[in-house]
N, C-alpha and C positions, 0 to 999 in steps of 0.2 A: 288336285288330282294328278297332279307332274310330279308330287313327293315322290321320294326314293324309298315310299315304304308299304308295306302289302295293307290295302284298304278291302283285300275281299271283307265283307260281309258286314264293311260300317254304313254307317248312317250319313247321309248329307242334307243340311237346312242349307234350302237356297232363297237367296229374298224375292224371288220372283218362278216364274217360271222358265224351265230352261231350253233354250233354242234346241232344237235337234240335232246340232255339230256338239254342242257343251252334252247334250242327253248322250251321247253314243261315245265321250270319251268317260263319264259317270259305269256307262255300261260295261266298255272296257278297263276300268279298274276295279268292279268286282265288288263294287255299290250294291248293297241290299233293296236299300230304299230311300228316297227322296220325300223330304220334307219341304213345304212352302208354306206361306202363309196365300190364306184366300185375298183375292184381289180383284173387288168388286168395284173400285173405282180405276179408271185408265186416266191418270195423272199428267200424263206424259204423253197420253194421244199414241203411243206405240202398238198400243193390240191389233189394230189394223194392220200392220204392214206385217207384224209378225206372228199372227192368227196361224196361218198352212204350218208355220215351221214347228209352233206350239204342239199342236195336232200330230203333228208325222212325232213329236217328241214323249207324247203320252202313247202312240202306237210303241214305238221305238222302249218303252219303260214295259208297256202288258207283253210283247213278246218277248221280252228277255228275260220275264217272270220278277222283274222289278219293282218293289213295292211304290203309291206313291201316296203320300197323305198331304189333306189340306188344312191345313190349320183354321179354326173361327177369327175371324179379325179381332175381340177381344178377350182371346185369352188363345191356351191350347186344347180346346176340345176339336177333335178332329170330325172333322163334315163329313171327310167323302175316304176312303182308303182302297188301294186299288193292286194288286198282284199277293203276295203271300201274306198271308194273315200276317196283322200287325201282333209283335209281343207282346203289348201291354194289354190288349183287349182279353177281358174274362172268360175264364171256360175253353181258350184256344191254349 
């Protein structure tokens, strides 16, 4: 996101989900949409402590009209998609 080069309207896959200081520099460079995979185990015991920052960072993604899609854990059929119709989906 610190590249020297115009990211309006790419794509970013992040492995996790992203804190809401990392979601609002994604915003200010002009990120379409955010890609993750679904992460329905908590490996690492972190979702706890970083649950509100998550939250304020999926508000932080629907008010800046930011797409965000969640990946199936195996494979890429997306679950959940959330701000401007995703591309790939049919009839849009």
């Amino acid at each position: 996101i610190s590249a020297k080069r115009d990211l309006t309207g790419c794509f970013i896959y992040l492995t996790g989900a992203g804190c809401s200081r990392c979601t609002a520099r994604v915003i200010q460079a002009g990120i379409r949409r955010v890609i993750i995979p679904c992460q329905e185990e908590d490996a690492f015991g972190y979702r706890e402590d970083w649950n509100k920052s998550f939250e304020r960072a999926r508000y932080q993604l629907n008010s800046a009209d930011v797409g965000l899609t969640i990946l199936e854990p195996t494979g890429f059929d997306a679950i959940q998609l959330m701000g401007p119709e995703h591309p790939h989906r049919k009839g849009h």
